[in-house]
N, C-alpha and C positions, 0 to 999 in steps of 0.2 A: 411321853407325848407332850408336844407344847401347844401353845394356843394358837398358834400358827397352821400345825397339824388339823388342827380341827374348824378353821375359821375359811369363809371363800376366798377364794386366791384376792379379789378387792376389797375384802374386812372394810377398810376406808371408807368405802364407799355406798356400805350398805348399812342398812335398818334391821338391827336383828333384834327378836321378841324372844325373849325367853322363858323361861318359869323355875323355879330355884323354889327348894325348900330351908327353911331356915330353922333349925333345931330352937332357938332360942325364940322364936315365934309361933313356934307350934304349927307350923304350916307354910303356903308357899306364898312367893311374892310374886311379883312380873319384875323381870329386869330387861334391862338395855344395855347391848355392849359400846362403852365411852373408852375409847384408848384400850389399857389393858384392864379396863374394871368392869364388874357388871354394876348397873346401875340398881335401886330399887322404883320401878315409876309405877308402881299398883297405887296409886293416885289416879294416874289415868284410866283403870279400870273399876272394877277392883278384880275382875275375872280377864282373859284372855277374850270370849267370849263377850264380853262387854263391849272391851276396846273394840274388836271390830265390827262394832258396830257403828262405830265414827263415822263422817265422812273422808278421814286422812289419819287412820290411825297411827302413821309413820310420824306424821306433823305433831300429836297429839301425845306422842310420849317423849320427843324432841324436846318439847317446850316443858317437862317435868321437871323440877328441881329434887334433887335425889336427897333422902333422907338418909341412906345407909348404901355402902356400897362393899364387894364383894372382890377381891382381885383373882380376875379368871386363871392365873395359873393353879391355885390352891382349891378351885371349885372343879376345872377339870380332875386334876390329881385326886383331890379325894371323893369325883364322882365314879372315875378308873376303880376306884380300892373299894370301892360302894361303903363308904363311913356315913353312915347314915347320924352318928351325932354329929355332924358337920354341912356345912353347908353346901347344897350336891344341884345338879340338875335335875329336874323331869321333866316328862313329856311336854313340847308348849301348847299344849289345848287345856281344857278341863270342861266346862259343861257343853261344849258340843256333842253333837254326836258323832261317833267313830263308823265311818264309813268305807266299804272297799268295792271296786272293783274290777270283773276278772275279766279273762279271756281278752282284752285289749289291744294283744301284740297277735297276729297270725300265726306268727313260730309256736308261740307259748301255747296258743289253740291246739297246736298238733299237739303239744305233748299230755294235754287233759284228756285227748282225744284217744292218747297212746294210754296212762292211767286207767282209764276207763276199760279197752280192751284188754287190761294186761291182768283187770279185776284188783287192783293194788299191790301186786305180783311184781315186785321190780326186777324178778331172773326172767319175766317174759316182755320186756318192755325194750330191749336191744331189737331180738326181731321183728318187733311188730314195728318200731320206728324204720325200719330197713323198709318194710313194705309199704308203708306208709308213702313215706320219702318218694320214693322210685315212683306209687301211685302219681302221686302230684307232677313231680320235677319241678326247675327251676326256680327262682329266689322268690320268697312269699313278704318283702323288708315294704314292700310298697302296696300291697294290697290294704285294698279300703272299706272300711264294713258298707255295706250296699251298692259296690261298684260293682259291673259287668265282671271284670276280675273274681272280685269274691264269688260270687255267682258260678263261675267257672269250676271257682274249686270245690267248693260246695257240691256241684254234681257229680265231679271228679270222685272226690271220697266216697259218695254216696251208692255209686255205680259199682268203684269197686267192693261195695259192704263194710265202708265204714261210717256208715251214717252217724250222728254224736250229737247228745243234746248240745254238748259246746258249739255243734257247728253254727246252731241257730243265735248264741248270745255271742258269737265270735265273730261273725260276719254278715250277720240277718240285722234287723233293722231295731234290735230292742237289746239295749244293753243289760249285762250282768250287774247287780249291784247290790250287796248283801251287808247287812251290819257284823261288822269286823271284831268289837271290844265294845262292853259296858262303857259308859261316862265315866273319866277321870282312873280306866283300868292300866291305860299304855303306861310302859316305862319310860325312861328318859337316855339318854345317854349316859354310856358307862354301867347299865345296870344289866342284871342276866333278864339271858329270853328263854322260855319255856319252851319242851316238847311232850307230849304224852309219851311215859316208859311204853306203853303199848302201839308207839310206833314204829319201826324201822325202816322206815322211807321217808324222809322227810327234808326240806333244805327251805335256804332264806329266800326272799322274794326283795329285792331290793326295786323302790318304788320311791315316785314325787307324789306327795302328799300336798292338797290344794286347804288351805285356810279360807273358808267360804261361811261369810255372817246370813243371817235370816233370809234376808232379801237376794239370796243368788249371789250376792254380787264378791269375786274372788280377791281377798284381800293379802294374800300372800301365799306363799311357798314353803316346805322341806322335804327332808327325807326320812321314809320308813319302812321300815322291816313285815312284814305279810307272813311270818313265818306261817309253812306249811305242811302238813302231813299228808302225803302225797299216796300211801297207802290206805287212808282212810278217806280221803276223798277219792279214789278210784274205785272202793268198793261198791260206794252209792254216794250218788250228787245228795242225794238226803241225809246223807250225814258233815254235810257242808261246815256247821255249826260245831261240831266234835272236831274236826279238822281246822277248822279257825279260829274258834274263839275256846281260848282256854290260858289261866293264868301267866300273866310274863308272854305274853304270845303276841303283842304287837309292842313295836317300840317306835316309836318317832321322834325327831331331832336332831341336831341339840338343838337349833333355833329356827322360827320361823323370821324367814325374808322377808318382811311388809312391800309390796309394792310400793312403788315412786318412781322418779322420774332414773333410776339408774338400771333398775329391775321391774318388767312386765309380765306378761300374760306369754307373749311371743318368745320372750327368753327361756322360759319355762317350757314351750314347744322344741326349743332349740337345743335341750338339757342334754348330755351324755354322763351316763351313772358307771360308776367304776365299785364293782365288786370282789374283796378279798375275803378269805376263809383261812386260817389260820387253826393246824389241828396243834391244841397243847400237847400231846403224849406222840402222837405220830411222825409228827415234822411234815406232814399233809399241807401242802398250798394250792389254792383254788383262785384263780383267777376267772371274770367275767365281766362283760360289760352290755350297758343298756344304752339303746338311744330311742330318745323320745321323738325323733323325725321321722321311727317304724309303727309309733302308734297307729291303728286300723281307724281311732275314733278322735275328733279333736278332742281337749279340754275342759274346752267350754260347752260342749254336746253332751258331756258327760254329767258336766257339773246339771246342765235343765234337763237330764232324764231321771236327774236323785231330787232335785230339791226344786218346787215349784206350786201353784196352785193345789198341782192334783197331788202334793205330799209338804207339809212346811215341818221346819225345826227352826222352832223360837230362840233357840239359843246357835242356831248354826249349826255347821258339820265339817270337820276336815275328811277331805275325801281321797283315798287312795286308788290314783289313775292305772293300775295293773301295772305288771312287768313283761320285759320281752324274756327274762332271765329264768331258765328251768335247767340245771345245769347238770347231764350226762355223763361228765368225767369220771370215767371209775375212780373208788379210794379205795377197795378192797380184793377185790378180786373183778376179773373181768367181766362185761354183761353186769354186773352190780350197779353200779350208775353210784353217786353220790348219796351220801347221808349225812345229818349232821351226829358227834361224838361231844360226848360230855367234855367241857373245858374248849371247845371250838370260838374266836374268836372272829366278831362279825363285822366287816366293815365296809359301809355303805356311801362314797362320796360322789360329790358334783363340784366344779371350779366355783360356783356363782352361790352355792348349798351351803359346803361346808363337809364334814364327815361325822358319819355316825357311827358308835362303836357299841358292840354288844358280846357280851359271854355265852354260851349255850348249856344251861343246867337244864333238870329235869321240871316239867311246872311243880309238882310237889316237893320241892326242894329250893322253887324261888320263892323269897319274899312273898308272905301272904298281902292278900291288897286288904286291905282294911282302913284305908281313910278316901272315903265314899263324899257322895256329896251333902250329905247331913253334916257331916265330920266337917264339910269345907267351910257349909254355912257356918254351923257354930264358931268355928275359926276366926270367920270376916267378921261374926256380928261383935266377937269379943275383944278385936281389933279396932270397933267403929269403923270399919270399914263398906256397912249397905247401904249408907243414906244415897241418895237419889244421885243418879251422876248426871253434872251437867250435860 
């Protein structure tokens, strides 16, 4: 894979943020991608979280004169191989907080909806999508949470008995929004994503993740993984938490987008997500694709129903806007619906994004996390790296 593979079709022309750990630093840096190198600019922060808090944190790591730099084809590669004494990517956030949101695309609605009645039963989950479907009829790509439409459907299912708590966070007036992963838990690119052994239903969730500092206000873009356990959350919504958050279980990257004058808020609205699955042992391919012009909820609606007066996060939050992507394709027998398989390879891209790649191990089998944010401080203060930033 080259840098090319993984960088947005105008590389040129964008502001990518990154975060890189440095074996020989004990920890990670903030870089910038300069030609073919990644820059070092944790001057400009010394956190991710920092930086955007700027007023132009694009402008602001632009103007950094780079003390060490990195040549991205050797950080890809040996983020690919996961060589951890080498210099590798991860996730670009760290002390924000990891946040997600569900139910977002109408499609996706139906199939929590299908979950649900199938009790996490994925041999009863073909039928009950039959009836479902035919319940409804015709295309749900433009339905809007609180239009007459939704409203529509909404009685539709209800009538026929399929009433759903999703129906109310899917298309009612109050959005789904649950923390996803600890601070500084997500992976990076290149690195595996976990599933609990004790699930058998399960698949990726490929999703734009919004870079959002204290104050609401959205200062970049990427992409990430929502992995799900789709049997465990159909058993009971209250086990949300077992289904979502569990080691190596979210991943995001490689790099965030900074807004400027080449990438927006709008472009991000305009996004089309391209999903591969790649079985190692099977020769399984799984194609899928997302567009963000079927979201039910804007962006920006999303972003002031997680972060505002009535809830703050001091250090920010990257927020993951849901997916349309719940993908049905048998891989094993038919009626089976999809699962992911140990060694399954994950890839998540956008033109304007970039691609994000991930392995499917077991969570007790991925990299324990053990560098927390106590671990980060000590890191910066041994660096000189807390004093006050301009």
């Amino acid at each position: 894979m080259t840098p090319h593979d993984i960088l947005p079709r105008d590389f040129r022309h964008a502001s990518l943020l990154g975060r890189l750990f440095d074996p020989s630093l004990g920890g990670p840096c903030l870089v910038q991608l300069r030609g073919d190198v990644l820059v070092d600019v944790t001057e400009a922060g010394p956190t991710v979280s920092d930086l955007l808090e700027h007023a132009d944190p694009a402008a602001r790591i632009a103007a950094v004169q780079a003390v060490r730099s990195y040549p991205l084809a050797e950080v890809i590669a040996d983020s690919l191989a996961r060589r951890a004494d080498r210099p590798h990517l991860l996730a670009p956030c760290d002390l924000q907080a990891v946040k997600a949101c569900g139910v977002t695309f109408a499609r996706s609605m139906l199939e929590r909806v299908i979950e649900e009645r199938a009790k996490g039963d994925y041999r009863e989950a073909a039928a009950i999508r039959e009836k479902v479907s035919a319940a409804i009829g015709g295309a749900l790509g433009e339905v809007k949470a609180g239009s007459t439409e939704a409203a529509r459907v909404k009685q539709v299912l209800i009538e026929g008995g399929y009433w759903s708590q999703y129906l109310e966070v899917g298309i009612g007036p109050d959005a789904e929004v649950f923390t996803k992963a600890p601070v500084l838990s997500s992976v990076g690119f290149g690195a595996e994503i976990g599933v609990l052994r004790a699930s058998s239903w399960n698949n990726p969730e490929p999703e734009v993740v919004l870079a959002v500092n204290s104050r609401g206000e959205v200062r970049g873009a990427t992409l990430g993984n929502d992995v799900n356990l789709r049997d465990i959350e159909g058993r009971s919504a209250l086990l949300l938490g077992k289904a979502k958050d569990n080691n190596a279980s979210c991943a995001i990257g490689p790099f965030i987008r900074l807004f400027d004058a080449a990438f927006g808020i709008d472009d991000v609205r305009r996004l089309e997500l391209e999903l591969t699955v790649t079985g190692r042992d099977d020769g399984y391919a799984l194609n899928g694709s997302s567009s963000m012009r079927e979201i039910s909820r804007d962006p920006l609606d999303l972003v002031s129903q997680s972060l505002g007066r009535h809830h703050q996060y001091p250090d920010g939050m990257v927020l993951f806007l849901g997916t349309l992507f719940a993908p049905t394709q048998d891989r094993d027998h038919p009626g089976q619906g999809f699962t992911h398989k140990q060694g399954d390879r994950v890839e998540i891209a956008a033109h304007t994004l970039g691609r994000l790649v991930n392995v499917v191990t077991y969570s007790d089998e991925a990299p324990i996390w053990d560098f927390g944010i106590g671990a980060l401080m000590r890191n910066l203060a041994t660096r000189g790296l807390l004093q006050d930033q301009a």
